[in-house]
Backbone of each chain as ProteinMPNN parsed JSONL, in Angstrom:
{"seq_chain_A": "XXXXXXXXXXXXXXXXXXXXXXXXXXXXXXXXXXXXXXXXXXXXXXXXXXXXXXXXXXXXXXXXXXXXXXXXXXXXXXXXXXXXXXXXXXXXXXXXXXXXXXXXXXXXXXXXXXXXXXXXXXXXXXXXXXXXXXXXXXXXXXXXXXXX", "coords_chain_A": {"N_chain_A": [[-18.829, -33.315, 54.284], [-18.875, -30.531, 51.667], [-17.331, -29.93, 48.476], [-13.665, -28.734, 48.586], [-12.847, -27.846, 46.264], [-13.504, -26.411, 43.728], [-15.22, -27.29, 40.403], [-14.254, -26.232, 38.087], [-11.16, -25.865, 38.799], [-10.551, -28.628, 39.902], [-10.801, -30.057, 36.946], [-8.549, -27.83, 35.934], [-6.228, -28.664, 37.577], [-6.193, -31.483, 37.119], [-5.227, -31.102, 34.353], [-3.05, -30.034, 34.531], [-1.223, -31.363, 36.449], [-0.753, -33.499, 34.562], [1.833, -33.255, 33.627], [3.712, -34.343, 35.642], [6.369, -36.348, 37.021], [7.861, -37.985, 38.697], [6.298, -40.134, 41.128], [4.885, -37.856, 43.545], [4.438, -38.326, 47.161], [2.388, -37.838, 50.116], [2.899, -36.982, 53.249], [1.402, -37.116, 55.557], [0.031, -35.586, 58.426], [-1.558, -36.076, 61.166], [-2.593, -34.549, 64.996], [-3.643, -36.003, 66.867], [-5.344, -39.354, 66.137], [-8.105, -38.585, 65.965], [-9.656, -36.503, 64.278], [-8.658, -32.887, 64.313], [-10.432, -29.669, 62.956], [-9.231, -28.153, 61.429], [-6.913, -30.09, 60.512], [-8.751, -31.89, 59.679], [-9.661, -30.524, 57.307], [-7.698, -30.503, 55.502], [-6.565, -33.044, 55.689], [-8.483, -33.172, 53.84], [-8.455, -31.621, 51.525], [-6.146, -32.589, 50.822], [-6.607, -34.906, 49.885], [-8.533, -34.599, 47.577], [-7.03, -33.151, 45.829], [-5.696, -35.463, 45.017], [-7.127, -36.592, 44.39], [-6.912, -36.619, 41.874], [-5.096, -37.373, 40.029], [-3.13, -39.853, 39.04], [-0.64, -39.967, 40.503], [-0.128, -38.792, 42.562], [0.073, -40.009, 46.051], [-0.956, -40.195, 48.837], [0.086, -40.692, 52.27], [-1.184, -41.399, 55.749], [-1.015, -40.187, 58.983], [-0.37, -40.033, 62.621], [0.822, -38.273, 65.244], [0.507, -39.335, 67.647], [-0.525, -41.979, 67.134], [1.897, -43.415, 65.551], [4.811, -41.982, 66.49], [7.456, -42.214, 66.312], [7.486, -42.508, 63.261], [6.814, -39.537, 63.162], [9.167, -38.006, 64.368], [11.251, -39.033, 62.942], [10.689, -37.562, 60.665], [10.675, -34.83, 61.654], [8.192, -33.899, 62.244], [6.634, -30.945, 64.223], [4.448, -29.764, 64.621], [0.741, -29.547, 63.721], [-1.595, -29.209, 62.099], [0.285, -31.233, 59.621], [2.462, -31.614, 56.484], [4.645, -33.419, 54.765], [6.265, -33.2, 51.945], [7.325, -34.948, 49.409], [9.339, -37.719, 47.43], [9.314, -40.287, 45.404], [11.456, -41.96, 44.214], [12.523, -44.624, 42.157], [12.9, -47.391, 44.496], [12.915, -45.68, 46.64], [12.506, -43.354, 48.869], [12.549, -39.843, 48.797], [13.662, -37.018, 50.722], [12.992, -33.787, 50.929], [12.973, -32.057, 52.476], [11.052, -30.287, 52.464], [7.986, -28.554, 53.952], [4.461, -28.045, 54.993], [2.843, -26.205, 57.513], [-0.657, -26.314, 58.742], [-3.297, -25.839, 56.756], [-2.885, -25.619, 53.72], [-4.771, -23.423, 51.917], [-5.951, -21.204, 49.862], [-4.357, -18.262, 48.713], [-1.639, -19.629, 49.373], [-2.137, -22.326, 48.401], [-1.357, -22.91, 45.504], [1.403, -22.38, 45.815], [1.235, -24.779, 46.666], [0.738, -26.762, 45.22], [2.462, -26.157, 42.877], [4.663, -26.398, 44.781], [4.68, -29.341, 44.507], [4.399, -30.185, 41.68], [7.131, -29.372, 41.27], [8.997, -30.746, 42.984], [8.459, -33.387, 42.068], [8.925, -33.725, 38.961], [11.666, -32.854, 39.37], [13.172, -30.011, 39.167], [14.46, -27.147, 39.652], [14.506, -24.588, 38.964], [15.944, -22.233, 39.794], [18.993, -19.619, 39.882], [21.903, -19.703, 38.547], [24.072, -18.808, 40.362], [22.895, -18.676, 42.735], [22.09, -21.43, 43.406], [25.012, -22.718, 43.425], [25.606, -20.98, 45.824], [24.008, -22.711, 47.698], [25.092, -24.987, 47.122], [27.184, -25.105, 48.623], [27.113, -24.748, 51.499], [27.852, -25.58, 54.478], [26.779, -25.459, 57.107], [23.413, -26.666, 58.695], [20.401, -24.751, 57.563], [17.448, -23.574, 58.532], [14.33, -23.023, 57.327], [11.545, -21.095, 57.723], [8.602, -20.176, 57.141], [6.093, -17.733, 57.21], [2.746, -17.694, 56.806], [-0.489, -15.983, 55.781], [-3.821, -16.898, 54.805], [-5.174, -14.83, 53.275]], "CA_chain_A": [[-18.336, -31.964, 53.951], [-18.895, -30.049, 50.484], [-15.76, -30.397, 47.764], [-13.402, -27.679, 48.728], [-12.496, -27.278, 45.463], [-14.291, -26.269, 42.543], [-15.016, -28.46, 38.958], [-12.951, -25.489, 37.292], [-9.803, -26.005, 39.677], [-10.26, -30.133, 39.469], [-10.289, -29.683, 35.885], [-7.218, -27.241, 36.068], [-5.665, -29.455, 38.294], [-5.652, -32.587, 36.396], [-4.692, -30.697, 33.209], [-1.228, -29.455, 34.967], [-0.671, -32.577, 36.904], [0.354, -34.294, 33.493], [3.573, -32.545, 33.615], [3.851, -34.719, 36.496], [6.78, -37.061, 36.409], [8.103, -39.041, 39.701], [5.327, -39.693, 41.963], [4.529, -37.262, 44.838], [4.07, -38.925, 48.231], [2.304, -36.748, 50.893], [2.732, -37.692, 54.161], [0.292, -36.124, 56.197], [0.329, -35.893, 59.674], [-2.615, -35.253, 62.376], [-2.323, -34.86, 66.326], [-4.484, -37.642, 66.993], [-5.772, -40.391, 65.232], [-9.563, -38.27, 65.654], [-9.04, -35.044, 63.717], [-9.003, -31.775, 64.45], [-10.992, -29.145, 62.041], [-7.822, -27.783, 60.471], [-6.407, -31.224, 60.345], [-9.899, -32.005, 58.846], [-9.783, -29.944, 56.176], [-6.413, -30.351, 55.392], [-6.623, -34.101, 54.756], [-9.547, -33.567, 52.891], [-7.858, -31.036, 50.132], [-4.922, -33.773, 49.595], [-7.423, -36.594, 49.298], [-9.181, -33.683, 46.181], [-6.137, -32.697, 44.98], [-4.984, -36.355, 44.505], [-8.226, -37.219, 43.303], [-7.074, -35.562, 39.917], [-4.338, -37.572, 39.144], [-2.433, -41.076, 39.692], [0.742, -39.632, 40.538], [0.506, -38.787, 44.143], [-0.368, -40.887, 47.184], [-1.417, -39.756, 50.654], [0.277, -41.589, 53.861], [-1.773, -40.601, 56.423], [-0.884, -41.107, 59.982], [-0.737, -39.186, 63.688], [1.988, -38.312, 66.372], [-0.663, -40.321, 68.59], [-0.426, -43.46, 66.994], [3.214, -42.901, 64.771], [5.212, -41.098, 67.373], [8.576, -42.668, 65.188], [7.788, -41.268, 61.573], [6.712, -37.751, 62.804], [10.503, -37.577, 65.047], [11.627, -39.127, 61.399], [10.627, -36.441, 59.629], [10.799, -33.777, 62.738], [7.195, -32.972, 62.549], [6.389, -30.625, 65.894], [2.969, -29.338, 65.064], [0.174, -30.203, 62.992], [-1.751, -30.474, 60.67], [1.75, -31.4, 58.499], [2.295, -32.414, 55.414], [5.698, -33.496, 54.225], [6.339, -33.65, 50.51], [8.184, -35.903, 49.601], [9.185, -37.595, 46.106], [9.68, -41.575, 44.924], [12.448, -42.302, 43.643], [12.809, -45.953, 42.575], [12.364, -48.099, 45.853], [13.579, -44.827, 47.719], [11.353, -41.819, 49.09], [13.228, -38.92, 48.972], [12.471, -36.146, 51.814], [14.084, -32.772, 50.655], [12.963, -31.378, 53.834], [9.469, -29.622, 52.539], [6.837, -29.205, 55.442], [3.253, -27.379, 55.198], [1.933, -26.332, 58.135], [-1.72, -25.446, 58.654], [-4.206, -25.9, 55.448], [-2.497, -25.239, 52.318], [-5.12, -22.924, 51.108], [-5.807, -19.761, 49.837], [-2.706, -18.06, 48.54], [-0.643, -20.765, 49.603], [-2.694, -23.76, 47.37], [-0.654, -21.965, 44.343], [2.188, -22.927, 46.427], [1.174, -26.063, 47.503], [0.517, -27.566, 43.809], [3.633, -25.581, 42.555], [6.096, -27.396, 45.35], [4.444, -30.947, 43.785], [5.033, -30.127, 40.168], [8.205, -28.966, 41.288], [9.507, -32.584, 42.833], [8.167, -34.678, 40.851], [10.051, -32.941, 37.875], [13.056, -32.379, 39.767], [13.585, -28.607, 38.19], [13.848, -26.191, 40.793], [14.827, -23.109, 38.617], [17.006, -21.379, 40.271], [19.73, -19.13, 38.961], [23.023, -20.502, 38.792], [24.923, -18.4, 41.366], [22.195, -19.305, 44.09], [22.267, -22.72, 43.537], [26.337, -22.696, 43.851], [25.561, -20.706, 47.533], [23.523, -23.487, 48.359], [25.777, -26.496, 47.013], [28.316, -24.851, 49.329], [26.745, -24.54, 52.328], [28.014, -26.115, 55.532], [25.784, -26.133, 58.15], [21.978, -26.768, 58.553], [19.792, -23.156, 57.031], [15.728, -23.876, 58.717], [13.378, -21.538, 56.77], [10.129, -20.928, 58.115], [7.692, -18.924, 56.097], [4.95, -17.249, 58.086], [2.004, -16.569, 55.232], [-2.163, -15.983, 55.971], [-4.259, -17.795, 53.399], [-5.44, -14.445, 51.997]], "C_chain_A": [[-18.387, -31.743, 52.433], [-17.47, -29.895, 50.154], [-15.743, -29.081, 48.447], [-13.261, -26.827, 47.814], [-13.457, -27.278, 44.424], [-14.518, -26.934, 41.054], [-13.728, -27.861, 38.294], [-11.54, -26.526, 37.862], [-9.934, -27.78, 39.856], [-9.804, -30.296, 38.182], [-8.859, -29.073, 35.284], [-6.221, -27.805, 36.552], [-4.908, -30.853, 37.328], [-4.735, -32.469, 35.028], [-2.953, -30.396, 33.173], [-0.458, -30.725, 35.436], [-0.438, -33.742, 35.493], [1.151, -33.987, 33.344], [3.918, -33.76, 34.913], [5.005, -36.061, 36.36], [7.07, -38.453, 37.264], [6.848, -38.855, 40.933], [5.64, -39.043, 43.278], [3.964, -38.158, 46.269], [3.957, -37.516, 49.467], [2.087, -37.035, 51.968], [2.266, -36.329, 55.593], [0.07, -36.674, 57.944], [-0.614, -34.78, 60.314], [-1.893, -35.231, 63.825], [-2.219, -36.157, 66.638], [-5.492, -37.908, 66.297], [-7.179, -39.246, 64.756], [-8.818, -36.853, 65.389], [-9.445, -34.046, 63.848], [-9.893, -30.78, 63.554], [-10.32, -28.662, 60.849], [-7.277, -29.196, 60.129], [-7.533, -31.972, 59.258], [-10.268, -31.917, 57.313], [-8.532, -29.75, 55.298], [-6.372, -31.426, 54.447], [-7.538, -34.16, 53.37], [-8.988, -32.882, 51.344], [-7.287, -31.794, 49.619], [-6.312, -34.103, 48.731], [-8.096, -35.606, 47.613], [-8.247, -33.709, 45.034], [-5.668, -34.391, 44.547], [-5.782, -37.345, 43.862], [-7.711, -37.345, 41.996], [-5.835, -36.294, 39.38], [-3.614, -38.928, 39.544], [-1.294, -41.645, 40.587], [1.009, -39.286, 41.972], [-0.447, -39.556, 44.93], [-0.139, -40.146, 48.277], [-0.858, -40.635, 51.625], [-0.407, -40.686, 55.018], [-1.177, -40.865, 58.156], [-0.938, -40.102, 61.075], [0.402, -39.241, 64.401], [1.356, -39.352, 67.221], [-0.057, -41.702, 68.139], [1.173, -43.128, 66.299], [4.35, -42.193, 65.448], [6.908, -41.025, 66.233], [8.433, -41.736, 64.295], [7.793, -39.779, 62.056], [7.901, -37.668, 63.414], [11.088, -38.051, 63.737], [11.819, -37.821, 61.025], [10.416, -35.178, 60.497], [9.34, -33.431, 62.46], [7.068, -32.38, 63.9], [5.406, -30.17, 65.508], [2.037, -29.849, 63.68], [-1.166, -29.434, 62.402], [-0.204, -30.33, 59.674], [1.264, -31.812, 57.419], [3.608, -32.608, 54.785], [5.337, -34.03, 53.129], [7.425, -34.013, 49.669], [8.104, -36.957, 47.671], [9.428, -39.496, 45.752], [9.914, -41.999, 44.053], [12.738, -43.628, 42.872], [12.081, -46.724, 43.69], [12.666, -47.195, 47.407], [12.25, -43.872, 47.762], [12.1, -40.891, 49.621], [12.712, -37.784, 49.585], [14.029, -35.16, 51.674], [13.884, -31.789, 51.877], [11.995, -30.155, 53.716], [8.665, -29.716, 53.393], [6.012, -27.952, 54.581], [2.841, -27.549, 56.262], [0.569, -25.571, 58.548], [-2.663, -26.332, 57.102], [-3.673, -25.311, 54.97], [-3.011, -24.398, 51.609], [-5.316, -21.392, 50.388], [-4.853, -19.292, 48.939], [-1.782, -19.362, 48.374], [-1.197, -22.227, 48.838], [-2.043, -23.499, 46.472], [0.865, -22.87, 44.51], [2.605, -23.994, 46.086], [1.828, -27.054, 46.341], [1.772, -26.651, 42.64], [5.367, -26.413, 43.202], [5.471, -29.335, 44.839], [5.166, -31.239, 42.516], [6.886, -30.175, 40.216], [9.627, -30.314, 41.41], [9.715, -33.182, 42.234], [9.1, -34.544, 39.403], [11.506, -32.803, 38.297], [13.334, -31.146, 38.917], [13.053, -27.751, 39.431], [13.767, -24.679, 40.399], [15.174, -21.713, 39.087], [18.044, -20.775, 39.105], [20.531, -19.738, 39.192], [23.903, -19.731, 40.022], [23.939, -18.73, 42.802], [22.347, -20.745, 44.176], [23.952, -23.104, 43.826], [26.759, -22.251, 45.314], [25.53, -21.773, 48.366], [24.135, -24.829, 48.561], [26.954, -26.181, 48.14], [28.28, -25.04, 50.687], [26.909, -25.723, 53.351], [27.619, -26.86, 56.561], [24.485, -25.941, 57.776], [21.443, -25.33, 58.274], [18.318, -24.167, 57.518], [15.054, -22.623, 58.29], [12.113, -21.459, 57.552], [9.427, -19.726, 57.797], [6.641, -18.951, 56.216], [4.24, -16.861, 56.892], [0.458, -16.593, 56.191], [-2.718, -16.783, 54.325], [-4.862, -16.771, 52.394], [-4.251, -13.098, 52.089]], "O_chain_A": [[-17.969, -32.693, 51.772], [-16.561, -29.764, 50.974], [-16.694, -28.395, 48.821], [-13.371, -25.606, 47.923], [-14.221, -28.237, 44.313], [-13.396, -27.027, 40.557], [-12.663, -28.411, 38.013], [-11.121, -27.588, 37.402], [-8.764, -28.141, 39.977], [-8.631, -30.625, 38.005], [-8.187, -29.624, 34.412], [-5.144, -27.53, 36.023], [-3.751, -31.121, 37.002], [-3.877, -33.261, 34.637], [-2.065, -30.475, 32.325], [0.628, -31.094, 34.99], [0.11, -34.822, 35.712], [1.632, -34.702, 32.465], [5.126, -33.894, 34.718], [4.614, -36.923, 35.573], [6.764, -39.592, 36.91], [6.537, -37.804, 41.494], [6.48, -39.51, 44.046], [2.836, -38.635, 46.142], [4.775, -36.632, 49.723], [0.946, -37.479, 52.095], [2.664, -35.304, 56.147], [-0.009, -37.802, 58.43], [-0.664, -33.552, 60.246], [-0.792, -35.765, 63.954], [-1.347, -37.024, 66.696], [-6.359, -37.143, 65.875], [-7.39, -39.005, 63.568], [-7.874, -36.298, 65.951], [-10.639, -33.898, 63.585], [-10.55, -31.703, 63.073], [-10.668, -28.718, 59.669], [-7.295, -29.252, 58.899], [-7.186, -32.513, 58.208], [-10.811, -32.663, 56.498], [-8.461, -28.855, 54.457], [-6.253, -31.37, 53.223], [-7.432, -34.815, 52.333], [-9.076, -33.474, 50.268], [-7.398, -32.064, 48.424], [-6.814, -33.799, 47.648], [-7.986, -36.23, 46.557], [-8.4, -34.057, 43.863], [-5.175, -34.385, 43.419], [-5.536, -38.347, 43.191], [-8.115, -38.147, 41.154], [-5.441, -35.909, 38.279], [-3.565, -38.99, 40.773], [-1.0, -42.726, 41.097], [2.101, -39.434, 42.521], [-1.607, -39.747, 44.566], [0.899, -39.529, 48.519], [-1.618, -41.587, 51.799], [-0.196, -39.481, 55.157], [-0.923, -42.047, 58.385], [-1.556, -39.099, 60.717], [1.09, -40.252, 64.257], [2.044, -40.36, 67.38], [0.773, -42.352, 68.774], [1.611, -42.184, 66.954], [5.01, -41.655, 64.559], [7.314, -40.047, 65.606], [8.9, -40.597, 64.272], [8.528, -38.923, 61.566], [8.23, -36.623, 62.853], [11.625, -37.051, 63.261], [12.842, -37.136, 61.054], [9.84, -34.311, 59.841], [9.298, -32.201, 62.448], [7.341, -33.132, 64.835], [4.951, -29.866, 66.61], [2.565, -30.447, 62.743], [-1.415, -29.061, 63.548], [0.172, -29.281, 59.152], [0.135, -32.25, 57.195], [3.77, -31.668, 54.008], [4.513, -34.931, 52.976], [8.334, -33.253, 49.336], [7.139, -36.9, 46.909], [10.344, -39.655, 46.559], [9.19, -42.416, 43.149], [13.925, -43.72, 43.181], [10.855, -46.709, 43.803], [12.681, -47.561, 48.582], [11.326, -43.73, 46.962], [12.392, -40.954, 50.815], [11.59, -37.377, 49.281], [15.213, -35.343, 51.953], [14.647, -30.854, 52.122], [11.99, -29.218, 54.515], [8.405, -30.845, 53.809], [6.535, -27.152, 53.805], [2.398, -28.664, 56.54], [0.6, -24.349, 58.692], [-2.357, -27.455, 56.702], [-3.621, -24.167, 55.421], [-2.374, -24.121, 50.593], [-4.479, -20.533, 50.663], [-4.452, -20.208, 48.221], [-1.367, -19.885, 47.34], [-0.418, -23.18, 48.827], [-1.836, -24.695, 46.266], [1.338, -23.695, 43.728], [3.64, -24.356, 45.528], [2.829, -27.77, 46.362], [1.556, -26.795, 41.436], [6.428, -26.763, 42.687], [6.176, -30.33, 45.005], [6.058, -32.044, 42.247], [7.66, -30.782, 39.476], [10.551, -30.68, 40.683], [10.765, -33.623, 41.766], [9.884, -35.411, 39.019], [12.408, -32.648, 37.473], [13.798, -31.406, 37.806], [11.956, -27.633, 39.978], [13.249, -23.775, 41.054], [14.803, -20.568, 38.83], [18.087, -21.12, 37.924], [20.327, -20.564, 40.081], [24.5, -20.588, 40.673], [24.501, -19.019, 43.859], [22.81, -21.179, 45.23], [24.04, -24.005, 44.661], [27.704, -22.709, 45.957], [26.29, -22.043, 49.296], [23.986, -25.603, 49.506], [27.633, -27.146, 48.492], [29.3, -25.479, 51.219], [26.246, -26.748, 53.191], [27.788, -28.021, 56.933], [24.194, -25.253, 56.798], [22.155, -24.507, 58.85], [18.107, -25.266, 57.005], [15.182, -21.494, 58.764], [12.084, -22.531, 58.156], [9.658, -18.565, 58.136], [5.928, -19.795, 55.672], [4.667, -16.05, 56.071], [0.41, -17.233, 57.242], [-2.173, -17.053, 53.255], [-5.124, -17.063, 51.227], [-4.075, -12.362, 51.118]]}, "seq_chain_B": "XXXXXXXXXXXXXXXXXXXXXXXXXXXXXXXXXXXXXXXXXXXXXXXXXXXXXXXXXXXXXXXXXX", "coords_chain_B": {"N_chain_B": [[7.567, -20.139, 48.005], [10.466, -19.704, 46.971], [11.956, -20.564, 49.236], [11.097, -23.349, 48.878], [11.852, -24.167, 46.807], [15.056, -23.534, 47.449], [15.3, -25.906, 49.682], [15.062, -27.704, 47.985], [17.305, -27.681, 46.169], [19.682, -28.015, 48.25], [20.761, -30.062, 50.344], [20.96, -29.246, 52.802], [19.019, -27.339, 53.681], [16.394, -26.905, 55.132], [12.609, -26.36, 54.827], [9.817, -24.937, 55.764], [6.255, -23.371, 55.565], [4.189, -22.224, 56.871], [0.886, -21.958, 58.349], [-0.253, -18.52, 59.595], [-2.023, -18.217, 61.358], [-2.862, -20.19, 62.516], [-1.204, -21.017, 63.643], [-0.89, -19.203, 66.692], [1.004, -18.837, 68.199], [3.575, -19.471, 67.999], [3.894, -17.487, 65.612], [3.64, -15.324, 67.567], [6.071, -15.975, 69.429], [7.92, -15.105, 67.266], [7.455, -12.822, 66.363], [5.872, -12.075, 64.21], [4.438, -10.285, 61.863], [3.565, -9.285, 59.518], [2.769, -10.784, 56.616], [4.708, -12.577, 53.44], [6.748, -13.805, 55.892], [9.796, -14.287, 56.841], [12.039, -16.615, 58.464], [14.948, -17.28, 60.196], [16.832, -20.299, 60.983], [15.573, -20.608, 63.662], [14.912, -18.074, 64.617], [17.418, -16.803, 64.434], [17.611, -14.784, 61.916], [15.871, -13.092, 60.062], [13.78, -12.399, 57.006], [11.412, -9.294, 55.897], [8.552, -9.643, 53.847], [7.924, -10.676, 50.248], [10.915, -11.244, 48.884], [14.037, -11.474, 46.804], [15.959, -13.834, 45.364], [18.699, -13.541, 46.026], [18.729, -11.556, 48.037], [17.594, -13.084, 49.974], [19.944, -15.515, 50.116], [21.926, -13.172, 51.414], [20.995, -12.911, 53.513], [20.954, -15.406, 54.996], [23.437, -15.913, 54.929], [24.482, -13.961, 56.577], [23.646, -14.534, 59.205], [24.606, -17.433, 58.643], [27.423, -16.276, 59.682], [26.837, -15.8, 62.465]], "CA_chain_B": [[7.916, -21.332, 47.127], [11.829, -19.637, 47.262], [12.445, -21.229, 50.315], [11.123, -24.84, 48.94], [13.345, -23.601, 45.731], [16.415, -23.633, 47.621], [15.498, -27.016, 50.335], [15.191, -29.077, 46.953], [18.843, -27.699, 45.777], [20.545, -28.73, 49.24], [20.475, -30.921, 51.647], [21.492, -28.602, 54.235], [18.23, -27.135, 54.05], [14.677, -27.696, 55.324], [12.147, -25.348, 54.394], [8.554, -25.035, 56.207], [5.3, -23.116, 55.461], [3.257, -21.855, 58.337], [-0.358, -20.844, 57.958], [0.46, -17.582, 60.819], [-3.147, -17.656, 62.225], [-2.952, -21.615, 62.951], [-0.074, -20.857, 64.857], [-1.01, -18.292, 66.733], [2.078, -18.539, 69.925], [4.792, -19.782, 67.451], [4.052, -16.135, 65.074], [3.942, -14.199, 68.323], [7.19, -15.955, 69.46], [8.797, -14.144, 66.25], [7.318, -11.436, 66.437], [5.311, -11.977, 62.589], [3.294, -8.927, 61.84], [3.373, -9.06, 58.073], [3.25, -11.695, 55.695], [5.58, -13.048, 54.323], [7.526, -13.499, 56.938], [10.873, -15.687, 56.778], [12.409, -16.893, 60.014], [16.104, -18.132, 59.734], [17.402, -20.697, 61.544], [14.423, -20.673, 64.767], [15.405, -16.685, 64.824], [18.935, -15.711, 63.966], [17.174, -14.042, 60.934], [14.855, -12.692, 59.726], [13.327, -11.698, 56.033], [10.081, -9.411, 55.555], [7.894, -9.732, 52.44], [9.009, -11.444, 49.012], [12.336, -11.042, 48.473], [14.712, -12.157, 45.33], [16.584, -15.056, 45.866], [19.709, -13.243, 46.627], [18.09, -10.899, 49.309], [17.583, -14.258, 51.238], [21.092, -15.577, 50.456], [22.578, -12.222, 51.581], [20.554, -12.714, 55.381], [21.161, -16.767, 55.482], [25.233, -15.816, 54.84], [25.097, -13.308, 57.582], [23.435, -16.002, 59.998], [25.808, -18.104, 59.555], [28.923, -15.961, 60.122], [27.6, -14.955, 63.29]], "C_chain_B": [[9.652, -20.768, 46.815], [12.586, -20.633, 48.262], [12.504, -23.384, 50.136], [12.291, -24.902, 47.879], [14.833, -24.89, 46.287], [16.532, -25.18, 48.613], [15.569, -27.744, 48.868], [16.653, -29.149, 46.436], [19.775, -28.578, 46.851], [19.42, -29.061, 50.256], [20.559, -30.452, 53.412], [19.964, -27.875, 54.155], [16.754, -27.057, 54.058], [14.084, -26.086, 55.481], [10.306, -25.477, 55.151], [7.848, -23.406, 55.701], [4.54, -23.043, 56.841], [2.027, -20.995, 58.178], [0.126, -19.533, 59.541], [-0.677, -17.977, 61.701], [-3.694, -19.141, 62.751], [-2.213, -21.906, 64.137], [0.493, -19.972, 65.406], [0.726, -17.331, 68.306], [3.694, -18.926, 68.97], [4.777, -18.244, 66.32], [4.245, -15.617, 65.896], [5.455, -14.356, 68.99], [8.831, -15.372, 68.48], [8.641, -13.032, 65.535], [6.482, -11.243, 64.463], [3.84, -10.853, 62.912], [2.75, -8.368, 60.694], [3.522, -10.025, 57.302], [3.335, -11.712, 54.338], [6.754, -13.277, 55.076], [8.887, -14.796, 57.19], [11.883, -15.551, 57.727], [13.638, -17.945, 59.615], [16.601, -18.853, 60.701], [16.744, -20.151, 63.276], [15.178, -19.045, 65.324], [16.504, -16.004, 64.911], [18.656, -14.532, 63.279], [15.989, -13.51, 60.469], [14.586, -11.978, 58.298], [11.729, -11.152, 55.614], [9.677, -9.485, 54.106], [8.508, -10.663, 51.553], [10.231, -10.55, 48.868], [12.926, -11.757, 47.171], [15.32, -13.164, 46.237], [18.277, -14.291, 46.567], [19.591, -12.205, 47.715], [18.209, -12.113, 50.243], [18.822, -15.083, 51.454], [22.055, -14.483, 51.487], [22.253, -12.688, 53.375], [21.302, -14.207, 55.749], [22.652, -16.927, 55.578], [25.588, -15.125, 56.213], [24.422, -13.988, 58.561], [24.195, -16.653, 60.579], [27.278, -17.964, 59.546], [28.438, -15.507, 61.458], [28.063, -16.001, 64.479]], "O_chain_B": [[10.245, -21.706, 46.282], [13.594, -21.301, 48.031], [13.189, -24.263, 50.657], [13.363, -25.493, 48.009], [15.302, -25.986, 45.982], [17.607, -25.77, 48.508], [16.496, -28.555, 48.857], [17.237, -30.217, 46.255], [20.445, -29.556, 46.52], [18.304, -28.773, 50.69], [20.364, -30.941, 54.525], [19.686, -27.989, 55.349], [16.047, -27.144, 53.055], [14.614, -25.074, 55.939], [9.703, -26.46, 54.722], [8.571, -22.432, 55.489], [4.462, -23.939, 57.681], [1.991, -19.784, 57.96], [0.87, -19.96, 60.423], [-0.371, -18.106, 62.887], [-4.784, -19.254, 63.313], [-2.384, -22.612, 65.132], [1.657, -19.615, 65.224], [1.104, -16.283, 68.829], [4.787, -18.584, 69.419], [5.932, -17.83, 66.216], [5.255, -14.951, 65.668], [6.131, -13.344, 69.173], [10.029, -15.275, 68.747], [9.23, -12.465, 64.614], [6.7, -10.276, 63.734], [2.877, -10.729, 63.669], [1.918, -7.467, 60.584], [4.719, -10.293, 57.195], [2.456, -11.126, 53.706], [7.803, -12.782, 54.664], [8.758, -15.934, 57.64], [12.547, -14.52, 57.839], [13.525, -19.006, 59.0], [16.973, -18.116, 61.614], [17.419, -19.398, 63.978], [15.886, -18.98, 66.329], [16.632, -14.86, 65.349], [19.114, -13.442, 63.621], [15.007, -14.011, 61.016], [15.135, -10.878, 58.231], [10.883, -11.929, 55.17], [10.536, -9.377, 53.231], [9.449, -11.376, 51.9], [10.309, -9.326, 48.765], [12.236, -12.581, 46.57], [15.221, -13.293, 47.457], [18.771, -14.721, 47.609], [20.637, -12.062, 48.349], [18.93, -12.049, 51.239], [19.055, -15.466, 52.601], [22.853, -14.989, 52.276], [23.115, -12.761, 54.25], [22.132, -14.243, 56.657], [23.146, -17.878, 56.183], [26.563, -15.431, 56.899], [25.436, -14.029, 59.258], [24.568, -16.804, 61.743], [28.14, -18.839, 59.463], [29.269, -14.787, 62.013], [28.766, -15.606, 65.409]]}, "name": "protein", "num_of_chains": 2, "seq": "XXXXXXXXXXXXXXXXXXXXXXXXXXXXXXXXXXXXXXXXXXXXXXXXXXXXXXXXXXXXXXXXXXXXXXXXXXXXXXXXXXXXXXXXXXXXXXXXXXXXXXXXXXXXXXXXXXXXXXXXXXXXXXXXXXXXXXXXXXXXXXXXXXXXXXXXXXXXXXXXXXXXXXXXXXXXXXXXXXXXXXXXXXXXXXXXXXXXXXXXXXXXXXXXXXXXXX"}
């Protein structure tokens, strides 16, 4: 398969990803083991995007073979990608999912919720973040987008 | 990227991304017709388009009083 991404946007890529501070771990999750086209093209962006820099690592694995990690990390459909941050000897899972291909629109996103981790700086205002430190029970977002 | 925002603040919440047209029976189960489209708590709520951050507090408060 031809890169997805372009020299520019490798270039661009690597240039931002030095802000980069605790490594990114992206744990990527197919159906089964043999991959779908979306699942396909999915892995293949990480593996680009992580070309560009030292700082994040790919776990790759399948409900198929893995049935454990994806009920771990609740995956229910796929192509996933939990993003996820390492800490020390810890891997911290703030409860980020992608599902689908990341691209389009949502690559902006994608490489926006990395920076974001890794940095720990979520930039929020202060009265939202005081909502959120408050908050009781479980809040599940799910944010329907198209890639253009 | 609001929604990952606020999962990185707390722990109480998990934040997903959904290409719509990947998942074409889980959008029609919530009725998504515009994106984007933010789905609270597997349909208590609901927010269309971008919103501010306190637009989406305001829905996720009335959620969970009901």
């Amino acid at each position: 398969m031809a890169n997805l991404l372009n020299e520019d946007i490798h270039k661009q890529l690597s240039e931002i990803f030095h802000e980069l501070e605790k490594p990114v771990v992206l744990l990527f999750f197919s159906d089964k083991k043999e991959l779908c086209d979306n699942c396909e093209q999915t892995i293949q962006l990480l593996k680009e995007v992580a070309s560009t820099t030292d700082k994040i690592i790919i776990k790759q694995s399948s409900l198929e073979e893995d049935a454990k990690t994806a009920e771990k990390y609740l995956i229910d459909k796929t192509p996933a990608i939990a993003v996820c941050v390492q800490d020390g000897d810890s891997l911290i899972d703030h409860g980020i999912r992608f599902y689908g291909v990341p691209s389009g629109m949502e690559f902006e996103t994608f490489i926006q919720t990395i920076l974001m981790v890794s940095k720990g700086e979520q930039g929020l205002e202060k009265e939202t973040i005081a909502f959120l430190k408050d908050l009781k029970e479980p809040v599940h977002l799910q944010v329907f987008v198209t890639p253009t | 990227m609001l929604a990952f925002q606020m999962a990185m603040v707390s722990d109480k919440v998990n934040a997903e991304m959904v290409q719509a047209r990947e998942f074409p029976e889980l959008s029609d189960q919530f009725h998504v017709h515009g994106v984007p489209h933010t789905n609270i708590n597997h349909g208590a709520g609901e927010v269309l388009g971008s919103v501010p951050a306190a637009d989406l507090i305001q829905e996720i408060a009335k959620v969970l009083k009901k």
